[in-house]
TORTOR-210638 format. One line per field, with one value per residue (C-alpha): x, y, z; residue number from 0. Coordinates in pm, whole numbers, plus 50000, padded with zeros to 5 digits. Layout:
N
px c(X/...)
py c(Y/...)
pz c(Z/...)
i c(NUM/...)
END
This chain:
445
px c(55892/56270/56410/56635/56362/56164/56411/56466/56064/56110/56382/56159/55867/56055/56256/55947/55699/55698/55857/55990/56372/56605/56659/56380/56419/56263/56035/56019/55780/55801/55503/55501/55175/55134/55506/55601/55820/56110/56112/56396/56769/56889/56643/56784/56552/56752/56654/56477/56717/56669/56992/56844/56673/56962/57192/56894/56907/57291/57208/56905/56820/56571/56369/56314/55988/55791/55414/55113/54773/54586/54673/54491/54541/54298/54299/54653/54727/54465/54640/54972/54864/54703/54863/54612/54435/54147/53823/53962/53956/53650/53867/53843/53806/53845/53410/53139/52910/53144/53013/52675/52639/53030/53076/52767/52845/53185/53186/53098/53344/53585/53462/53466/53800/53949/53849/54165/54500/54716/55091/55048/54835/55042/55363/55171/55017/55406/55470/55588/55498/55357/55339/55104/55157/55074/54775/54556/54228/54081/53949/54196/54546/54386/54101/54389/54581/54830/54978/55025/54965/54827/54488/54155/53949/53634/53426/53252/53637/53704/53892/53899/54187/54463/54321/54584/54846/54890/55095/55356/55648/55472/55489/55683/55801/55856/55562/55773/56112/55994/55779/56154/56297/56010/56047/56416/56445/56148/56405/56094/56077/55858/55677/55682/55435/55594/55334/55311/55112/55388/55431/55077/54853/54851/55175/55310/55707/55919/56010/56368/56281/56033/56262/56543/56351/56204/56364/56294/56109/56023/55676/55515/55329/55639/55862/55620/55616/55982/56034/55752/55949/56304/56078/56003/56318/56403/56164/56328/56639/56536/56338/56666/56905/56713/56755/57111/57148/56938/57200/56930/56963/57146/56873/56572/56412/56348/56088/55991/55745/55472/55118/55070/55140/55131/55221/55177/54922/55161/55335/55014/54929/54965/54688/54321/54169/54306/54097/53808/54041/54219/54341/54651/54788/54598/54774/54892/54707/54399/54484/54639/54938/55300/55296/54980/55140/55452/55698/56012/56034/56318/56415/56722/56840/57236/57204/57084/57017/57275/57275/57171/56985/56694/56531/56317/55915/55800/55477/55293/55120/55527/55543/55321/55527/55885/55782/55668/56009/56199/56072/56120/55748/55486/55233/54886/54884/54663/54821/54918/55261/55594/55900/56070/56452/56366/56602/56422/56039/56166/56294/55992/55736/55631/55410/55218/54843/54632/54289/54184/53826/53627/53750/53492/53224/53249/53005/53032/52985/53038/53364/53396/53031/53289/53641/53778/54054/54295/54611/54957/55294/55513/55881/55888/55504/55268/54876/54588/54225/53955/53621/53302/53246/53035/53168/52928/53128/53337/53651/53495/53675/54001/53878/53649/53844/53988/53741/53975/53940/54331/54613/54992/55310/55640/55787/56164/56179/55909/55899/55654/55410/55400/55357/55076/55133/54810/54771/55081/55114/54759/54899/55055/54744/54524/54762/54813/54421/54358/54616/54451/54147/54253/54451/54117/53864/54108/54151/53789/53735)
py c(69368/69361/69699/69661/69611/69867/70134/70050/70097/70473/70524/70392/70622/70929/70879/70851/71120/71418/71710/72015/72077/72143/72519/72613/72901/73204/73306/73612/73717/74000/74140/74448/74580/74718/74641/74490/74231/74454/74733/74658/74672/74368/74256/74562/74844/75110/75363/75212/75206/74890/74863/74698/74446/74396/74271/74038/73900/73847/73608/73453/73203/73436/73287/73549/73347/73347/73369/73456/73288/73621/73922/74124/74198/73978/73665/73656/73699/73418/73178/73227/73197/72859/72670/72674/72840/73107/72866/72658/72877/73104/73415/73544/73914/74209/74206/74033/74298/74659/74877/74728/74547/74511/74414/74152/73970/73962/73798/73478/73459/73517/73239/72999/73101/73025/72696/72596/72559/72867/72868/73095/72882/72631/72806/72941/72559/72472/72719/73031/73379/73540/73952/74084/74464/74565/74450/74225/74113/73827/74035/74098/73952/73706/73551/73511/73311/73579/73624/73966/74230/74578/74514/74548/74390/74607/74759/75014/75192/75130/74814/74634/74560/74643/74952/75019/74791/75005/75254/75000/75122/75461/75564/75378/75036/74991/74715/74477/74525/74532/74221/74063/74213/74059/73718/73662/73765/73482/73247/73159/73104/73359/73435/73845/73890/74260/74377/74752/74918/75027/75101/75082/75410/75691/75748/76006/75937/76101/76455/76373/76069/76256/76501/76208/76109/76422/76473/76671/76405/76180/76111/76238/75956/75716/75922/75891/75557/75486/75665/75474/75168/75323/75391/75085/74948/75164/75057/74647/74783/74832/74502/74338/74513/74501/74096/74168/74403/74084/73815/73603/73628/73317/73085/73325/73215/73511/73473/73803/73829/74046/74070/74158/74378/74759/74982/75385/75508/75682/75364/75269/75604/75441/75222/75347/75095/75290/75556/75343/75286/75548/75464/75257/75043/74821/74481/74519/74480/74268/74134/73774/73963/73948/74304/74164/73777/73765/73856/73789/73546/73549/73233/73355/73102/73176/72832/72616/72798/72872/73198/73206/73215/73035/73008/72742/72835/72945/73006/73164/72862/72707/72928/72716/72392/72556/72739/72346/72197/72433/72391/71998/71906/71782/72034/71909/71661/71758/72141/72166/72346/72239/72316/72554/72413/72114/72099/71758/71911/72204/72033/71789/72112/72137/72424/72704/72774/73052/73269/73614/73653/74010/74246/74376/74136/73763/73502/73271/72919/72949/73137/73044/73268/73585/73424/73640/73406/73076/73109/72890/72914/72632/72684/72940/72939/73126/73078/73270/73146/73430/73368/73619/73592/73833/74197/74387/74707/74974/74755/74539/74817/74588/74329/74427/74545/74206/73984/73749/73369/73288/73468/73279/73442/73322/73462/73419/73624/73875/73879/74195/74018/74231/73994/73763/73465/73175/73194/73063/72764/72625/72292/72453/72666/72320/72117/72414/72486/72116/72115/72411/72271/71967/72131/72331/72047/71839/72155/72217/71903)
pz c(94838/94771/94896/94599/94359/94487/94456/94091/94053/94204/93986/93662/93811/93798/93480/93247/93458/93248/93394/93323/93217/93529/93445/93204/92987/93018/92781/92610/92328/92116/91847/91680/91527/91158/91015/90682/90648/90466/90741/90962/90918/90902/90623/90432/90462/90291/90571/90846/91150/91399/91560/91828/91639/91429/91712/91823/91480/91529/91781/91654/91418/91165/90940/90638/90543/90806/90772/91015/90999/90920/90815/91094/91443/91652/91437/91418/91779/91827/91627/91786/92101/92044/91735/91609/91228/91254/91167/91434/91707/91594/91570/91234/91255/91492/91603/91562/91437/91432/91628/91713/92039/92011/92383/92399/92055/92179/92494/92373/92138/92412/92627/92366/92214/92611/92579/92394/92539/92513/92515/92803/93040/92939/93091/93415/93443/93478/93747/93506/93597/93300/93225/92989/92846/92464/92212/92409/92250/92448/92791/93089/93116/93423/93144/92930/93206/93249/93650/93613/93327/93196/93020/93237/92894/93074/92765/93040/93061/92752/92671/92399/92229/92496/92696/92937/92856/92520/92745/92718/92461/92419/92789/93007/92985/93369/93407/93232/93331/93750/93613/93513/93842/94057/93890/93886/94279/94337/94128/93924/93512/93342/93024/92912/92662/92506/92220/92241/91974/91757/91481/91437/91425/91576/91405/91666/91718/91932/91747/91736/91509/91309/91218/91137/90876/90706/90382/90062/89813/90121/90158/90512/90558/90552/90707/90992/90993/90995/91248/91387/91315/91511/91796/91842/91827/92067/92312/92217/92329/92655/92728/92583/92791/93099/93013/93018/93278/93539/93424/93257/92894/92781/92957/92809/92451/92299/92008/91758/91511/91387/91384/91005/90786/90678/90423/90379/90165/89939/89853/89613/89471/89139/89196/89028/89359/89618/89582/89737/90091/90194/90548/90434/90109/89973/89960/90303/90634/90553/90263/90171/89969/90128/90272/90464/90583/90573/90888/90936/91268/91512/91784/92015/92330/92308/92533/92256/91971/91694/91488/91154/90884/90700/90424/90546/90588/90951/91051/91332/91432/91515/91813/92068/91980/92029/92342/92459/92313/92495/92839/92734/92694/92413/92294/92279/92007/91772/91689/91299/91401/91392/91662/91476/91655/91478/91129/91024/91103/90890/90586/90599/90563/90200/90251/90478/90442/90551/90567/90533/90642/90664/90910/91120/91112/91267/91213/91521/91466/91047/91023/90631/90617/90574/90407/90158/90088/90103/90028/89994/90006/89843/89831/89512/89416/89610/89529/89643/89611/89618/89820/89857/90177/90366/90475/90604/90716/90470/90565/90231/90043/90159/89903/89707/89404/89387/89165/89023/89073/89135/89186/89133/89211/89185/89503/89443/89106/89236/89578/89597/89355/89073/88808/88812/88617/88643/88283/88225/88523/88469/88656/88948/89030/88978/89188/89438/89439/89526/89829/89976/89983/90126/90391/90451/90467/90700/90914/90996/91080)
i c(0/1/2/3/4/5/6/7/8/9/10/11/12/13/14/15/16/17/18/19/20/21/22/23/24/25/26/27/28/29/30/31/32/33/34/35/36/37/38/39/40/41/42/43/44/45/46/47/48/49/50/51/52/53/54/55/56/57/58/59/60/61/62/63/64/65/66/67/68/69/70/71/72/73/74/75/76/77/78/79/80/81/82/83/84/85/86/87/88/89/90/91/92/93/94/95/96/97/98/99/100/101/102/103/104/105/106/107/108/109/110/111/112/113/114/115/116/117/118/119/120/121/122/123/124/125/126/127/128/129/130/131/132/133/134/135/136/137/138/139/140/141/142/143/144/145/146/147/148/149/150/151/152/153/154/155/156/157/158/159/160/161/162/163/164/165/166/167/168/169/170/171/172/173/174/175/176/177/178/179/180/181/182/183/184/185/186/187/188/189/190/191/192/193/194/195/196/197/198/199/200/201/202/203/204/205/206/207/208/209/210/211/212/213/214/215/216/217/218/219/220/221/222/223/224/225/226/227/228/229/230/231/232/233/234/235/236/237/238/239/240/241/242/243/244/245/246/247/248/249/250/251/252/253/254/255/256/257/258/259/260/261/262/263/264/265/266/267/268/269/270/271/272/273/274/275/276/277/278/279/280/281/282/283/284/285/286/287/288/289/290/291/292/293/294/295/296/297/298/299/300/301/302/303/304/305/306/307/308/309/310/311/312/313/314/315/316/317/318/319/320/321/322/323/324/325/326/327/328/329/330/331/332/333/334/335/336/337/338/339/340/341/342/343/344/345/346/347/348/349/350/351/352/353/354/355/356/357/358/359/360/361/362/363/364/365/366/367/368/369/370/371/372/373/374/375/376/377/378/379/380/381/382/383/384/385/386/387/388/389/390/391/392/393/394/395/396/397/398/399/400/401/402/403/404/405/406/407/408/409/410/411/412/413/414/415/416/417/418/419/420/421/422/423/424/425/426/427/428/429/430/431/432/433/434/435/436/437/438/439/440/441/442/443/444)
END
């Protein structure tokens, strides 16, 4: 062959192979646990203190309206870590069966669940390092494809939804930052997976923050959890400095978002349903209602990435594709999600979707045998569609005072869904009703 020629074909070769970008970024993702969507400084909580939040904000582009797949724990982390919705990937509560047989029923859920692609084995399959520490439902950090991490998984000591890796924030958070020091001395790209169990339960801050936020006419119960909320901040602060301090921070994609949402009891004293749940709001965690999806969602790369803000919709299910955009590589093709760096995939999106199923009891292979609900959101209208599904455990107290066919809220004049207005929008809850179902049916498929 020509030596000419055949140089050319080398050149072809290696020009289309996929590969990753010449410096990938770092990855770095961060999940609180129990926090509404209004409880941070810089989306104007009038006393919550996040400074260190706030100046990741500064250099992030935050999307206000950003929405998770579920509005509990293990579903939602599920569907973030895949692309993918709940009945897709079998996740749709915290157990199979509550406290019966919990470790048994569970396992196969687990093994099935790791049959999809994760956005972490996706990383370590590209020669990333990857740190677990925090929440961690699926097992150990190795079944989840993790190199390293906290979380044994092992139901005989215990584990179950993070065991040992729920030290991190609350203890010490030395695992990660000698993870970050061990991976930027081997020159190698890693992934930091950063989800300590705050602010969630037990709500035990540091006294100094627990006495910030004591004041006559205050609540107990919230002045916990802000200072709940600071704490964790806190704890941000020092991830994000030790990013600093290692030189790596303008080549590291920093992504924040939370699990669901949360609200103290005392916020809905008013309501006659509350006195049938009393271990937080109703219309938060668990439920379908904005103080239970929505979150704001944070993208910082000061490499690529321009601050600001956006009033576009984000969804959990976007973090899989930007994590593969950034490192210069196509998702698998089939997730729903779009790469959230992407102005023209953002202005296309019409509309999010979502579930909320029962809590505590899975049904493995029918996950619609226990949906509660189907919900919406498109632009200002916001629709949720109420299902029966089975809930065998006192979580059912979550939904059960809800018996009402259709909910619609118009989310830019009441943004805490006060006013429920179906009656009067009869077309926009038919047309609404009919593109959640199809979004549903095509979904499941």
């Amino acid at each position: 062959m020509n030596t000419r020629l055949f140089a050319l074909l080398i050149v072809v070769c290696v020009w289309f192979k996929p590969t990753l970008a010449s410096d990938p970024p770092n990855v770095v993702f961060i999940l609180s646990d129990d926090q509404a969507w209004t409880d941070y400084g810089f989306m104007g909580h009038p006393d919550i203190q996040t400074p260190h939040l706030d100046a990741l904000a500064r250099r992030s582009l935050v999307f206000e309206r950003g929405y998770v797949a579920s509005p509990l724990c293990r579903p939602s982390l599920a569907s973030m870590l895949t692309g993918r919705y709940p009945f897709e990937h079998g996740i749709t509560g915290n157990d199979v069966d509550g406290k019966n047989q919990r470790a048994a029923l569970d396992a196969p859920m687990r093994e099935a669940f790791h049959q999809y692609a994760s956005f972490v084995r996706w990383l370590t399959d590209r020669g990333y390092l990857a740190h677990q520490s925090g929440k961690w439902w699926e097992g150990s950090w190795s079944d989840g494809g993790f190199t390293d991490g906290m979380t044994h998984g092992d139901p005989q000591r215990g584990g179950r939804h993070g065991d040992e890796g729920l030290k991190i924030g609350r203890e010490t958070m030395r695992p990660v930052t000698e993870f970050i020091d061990r991976a930027t001395q081997a020159n190698k790209p890693f992934l930091v997976w950063y989800a300590p169990f705050m602010p969630h339960s037990p709500h035990n801050p540091p006294k100094r923050l627990w006495d910030k936020y004591r004041r006559d006419g205050r609540a107990e119960d919230v002045a916990c959890y802000d200072a709940m909320c600071e704490w964790f901040d806190e704890t941000c602060g020092v991830l994000l400095d030790h990013l600093d301090a290692k030189g790596v921070r303008e080549n590291t994609l920093v992504i924040y978002i939370c699990d669901n949402g949360w609200m103290p009891i005392s916020t809905n004293a008013d309501d006659p349903n509350q006195k049938q749940w009393r271990q937080y709001a109703l219309r938060s965690k668990g439920s379908p209602y904005e103080y239970g999806i929505r979150t704001p969602i944070m993208i910082s790369w000061p490499d690529r990435i321009r601050a600001g803000r956006s009033d576009d919709l984000a969804h959990a299910i976007d973090i899989f594709p930007t994590i593969a955009a950034a490192v210069g590589e196509r998702p698998p093709a089939d997730l729903p999600g779009i790469n959230l760096m992407d102005d023209n995939a953002r202005s296309k999106r019409q509309a999010v979707y979502g579930v909320t199923h029962a809590i505590h009891n899975m049904t493995p292979d029918a996950p619609d045998d226990t949906l509660q609900y189907l919900w919406c959101v498109e632009d200002d209208w916001k629709l949720l569609v109420r299902y029966h599904g089975k809930d065998t455990t006192l979580y059912r107290d979550v939904h059960s005072w809800d018996d009402q066919p259709v909910r619609l809220y118009h989310l830019k004049t009441d943004p805490h869904e006060k006013i429920e207005v179906s009656a009067n929008h009869p077309d926009v809850v038919s047309r609404m009703r009919r593109q959640i179902e199809a979004w549903h049916l095509v979904d499941l498929k």
